[in-house]
N, C-alpha and C positions, 0 to 999 in steps of 0.2 A: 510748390507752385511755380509754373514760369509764366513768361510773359516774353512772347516774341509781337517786334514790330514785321509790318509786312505791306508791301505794295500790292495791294488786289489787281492791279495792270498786269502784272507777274509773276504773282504769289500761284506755287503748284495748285493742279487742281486738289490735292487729298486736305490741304491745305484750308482751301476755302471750304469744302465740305464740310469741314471742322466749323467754321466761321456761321455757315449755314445752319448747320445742329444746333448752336448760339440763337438764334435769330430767331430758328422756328419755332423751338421751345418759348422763348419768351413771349411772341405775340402772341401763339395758343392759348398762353396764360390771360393776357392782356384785352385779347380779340375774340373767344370763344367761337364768337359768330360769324369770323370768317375765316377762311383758309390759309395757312400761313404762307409766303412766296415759295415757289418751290428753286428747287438748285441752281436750275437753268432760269429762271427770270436775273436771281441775285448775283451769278456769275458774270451774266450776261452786261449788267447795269455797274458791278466791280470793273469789269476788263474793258469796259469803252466811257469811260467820263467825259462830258464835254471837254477841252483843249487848257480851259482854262479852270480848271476845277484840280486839285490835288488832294486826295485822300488818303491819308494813314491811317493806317488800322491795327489795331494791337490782341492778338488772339493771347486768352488764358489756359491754361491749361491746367490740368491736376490727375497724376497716376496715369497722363496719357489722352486724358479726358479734359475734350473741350468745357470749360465752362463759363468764361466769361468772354465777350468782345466791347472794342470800343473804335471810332475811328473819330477823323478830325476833320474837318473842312476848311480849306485855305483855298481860297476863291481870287484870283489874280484880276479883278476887276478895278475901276477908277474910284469906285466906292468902300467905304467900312474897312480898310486899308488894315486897321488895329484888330477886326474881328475876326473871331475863329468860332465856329460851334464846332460841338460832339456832340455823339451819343455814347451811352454805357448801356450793356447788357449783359447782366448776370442770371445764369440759369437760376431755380427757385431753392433747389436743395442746396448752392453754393455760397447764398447770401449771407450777411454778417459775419463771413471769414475774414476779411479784407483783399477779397478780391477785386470788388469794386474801386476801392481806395485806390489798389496798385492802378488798376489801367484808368483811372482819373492824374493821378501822379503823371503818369508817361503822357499823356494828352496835352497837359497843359505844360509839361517840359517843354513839348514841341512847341506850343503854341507862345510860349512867351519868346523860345527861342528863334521865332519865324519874326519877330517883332509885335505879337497881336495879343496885347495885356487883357483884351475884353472877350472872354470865353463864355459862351450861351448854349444850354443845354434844354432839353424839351422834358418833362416828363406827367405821366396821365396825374392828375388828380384826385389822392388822396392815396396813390400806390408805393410799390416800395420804392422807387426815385425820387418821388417826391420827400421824404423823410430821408435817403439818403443826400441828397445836394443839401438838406437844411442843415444836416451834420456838417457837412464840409461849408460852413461859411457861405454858401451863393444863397442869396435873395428871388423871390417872384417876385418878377417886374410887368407882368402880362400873362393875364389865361384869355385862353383860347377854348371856343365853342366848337364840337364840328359835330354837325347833325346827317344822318344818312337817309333816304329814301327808296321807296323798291319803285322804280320807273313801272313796272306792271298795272302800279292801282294810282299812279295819278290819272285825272281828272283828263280823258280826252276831249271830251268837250269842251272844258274850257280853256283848254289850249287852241284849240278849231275857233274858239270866240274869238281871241288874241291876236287869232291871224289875219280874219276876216275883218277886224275893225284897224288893221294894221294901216291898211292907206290913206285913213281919214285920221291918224293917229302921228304918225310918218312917214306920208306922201313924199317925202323928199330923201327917202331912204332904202336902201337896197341891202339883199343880200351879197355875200363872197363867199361861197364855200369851194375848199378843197379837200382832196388830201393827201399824204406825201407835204417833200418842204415846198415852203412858198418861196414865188415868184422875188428877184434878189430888186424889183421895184417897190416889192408891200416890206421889205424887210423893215428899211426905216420907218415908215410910218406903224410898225405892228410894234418895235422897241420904243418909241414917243408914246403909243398910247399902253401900254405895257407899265408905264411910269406913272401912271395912273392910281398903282397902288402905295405911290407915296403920300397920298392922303388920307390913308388906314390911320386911325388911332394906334400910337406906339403906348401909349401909359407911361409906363417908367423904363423902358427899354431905350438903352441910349444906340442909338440908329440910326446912322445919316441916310438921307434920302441916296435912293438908288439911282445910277445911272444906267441906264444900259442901252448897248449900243448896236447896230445894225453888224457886225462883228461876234460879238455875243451869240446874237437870236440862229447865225448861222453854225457856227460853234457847236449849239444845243441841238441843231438838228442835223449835224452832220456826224453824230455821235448818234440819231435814233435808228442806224439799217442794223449795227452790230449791236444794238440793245432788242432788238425786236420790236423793236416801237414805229407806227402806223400812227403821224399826226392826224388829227382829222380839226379842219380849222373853220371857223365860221365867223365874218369880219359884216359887221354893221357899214356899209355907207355910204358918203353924203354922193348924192345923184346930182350936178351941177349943169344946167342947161350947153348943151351942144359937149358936153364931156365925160368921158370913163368914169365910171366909181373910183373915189377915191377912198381906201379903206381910214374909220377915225379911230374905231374901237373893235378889238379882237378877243373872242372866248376860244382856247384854246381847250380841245381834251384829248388827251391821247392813250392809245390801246394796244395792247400788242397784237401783232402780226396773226399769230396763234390765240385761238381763244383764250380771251379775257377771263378771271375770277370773276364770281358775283360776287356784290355787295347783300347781304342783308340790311333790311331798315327797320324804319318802326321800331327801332331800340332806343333804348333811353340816350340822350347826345352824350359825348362825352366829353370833357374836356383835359387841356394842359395848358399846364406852368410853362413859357420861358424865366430860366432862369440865369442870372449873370453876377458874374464875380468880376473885377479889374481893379 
């Protein structure tokens, strides 16, 4: 078995095709119900990271054959200074060789040696991740819920109700929508209320609050024309006599350029483990 490191900014296209063959297989396993990204989404999303984002990636290989990846995340931000996550992905026929092992090894070589003892990895509940990180010593410090929805069968009416009772509700609140990046006046105020989700229940996740900065927000979108990414942004706010909106709170969603995958819903939620070793 080998185990090459490799820059996805970089890394030849056969290269990542490899990387991709990795990736698809496992979510198919994982996702049944939706479609796994195709070459062109994940190359795309490899070769343009925001400015401030560094990812290693470590491709396995065996007789040739892709079968495992892992990469790292080292985030050059004022926060979590000590933190790195990964992921690991091992195809389903490959598992319990130590494949896994090795590109967790290589992950966290890097990561202790970038200075970041606190290493957080995700994985579904009750799957083979989950039983592999409990082998290697990392703890669940946090599960996570995520539920899905088929926009087709909610309730239009009572979204029409929602709206219409909107001005007796918040009379002193407007819309912002765009799409493309925003206006470099909303940026600071979109990173302030952004930080919003330092009020999320951590559990046992040791995690300093986020900062993030007007620097940052353009960073991430200055990285979405070579990803195919089409923000579409929608900003709550307050209406102050004789003055512009000023935006307080922003829901951000974003789509590629080229039609979007569907979601299926109506599935049972699924959840994951963060989990952390330091």
């Amino acid at each position: 078995m080998g185990i090459e490191e490799l820059d996805p900014r970089t890394a030849p296209d056969d290269v990542l095709a490899a990387a991709h063959q990795v990736v698809a297989e496992v979510e198919a396993e994982q996702t049944p119900d939706e479609p796994p990204p195709t070459l062109a989404e994940l190359v795309a999303e490899w070769r343009h990271p925001p400015a401030f984002l560094e990812a290693p990636h470590w491709l396995a290989t065996r007789a040739g054959e892709p079968v495992g990846l892992a990469f790292l995340e080292l985030r050059d931000v004022p926060h979590n200074r000590a933190y790195a996550e990964f992921d690991i992905a091992v195809t389903p026929a490959a598992r319990r060789q130590g494949v896994g092992t090795a590109l967790l090894e290589a992950a966290l070589h890097r990561a202790h040696g970038e200075g970041r003892p606190l290493t957080t990895g995700y994985a579904l509940a009750g799957g083979a991740g989950w039983a592999f990180l409990e082998r290697h010593g990392f703890t669940c410090r946090q599960v996570e819920r995520r539920s899905r929805l088929r926009t087709a069968e909610v309730d239009r009416a009572l979204l029409h109700g929602w709206v219409q009772r909107a001005a007796e509700r918040a009379g002193n609140y407007s819309h912002v929508g765009r799409t493309g990046p925003s206006p470099d006046e909303h940026d600071e105020a979109y990173a302030r209320e952004s930080m919003v989700m330092n009020t999320a229940p951590l559990d046992e996740v040791e995690f300093e609050d986020m900062v993030i900065t007007p620097d940052q927000v353009r960073a991430v979108q200055a990285s979405f024309p070579d990803r195919g990414i089409e923000p579409w942004v929608l900003c709550a706010a307050t209406t102050p006599v004789s003055s512009s909106p000023r935006p307080t709170s922003a829901s951000r969603t974003t789509a590629p350029a080229t039609p979007s995958r569907t979601t299926p819903a109506s599935t049972p939620p699924t959840a994951t483990g963060a989990w952390a070793a330091g």
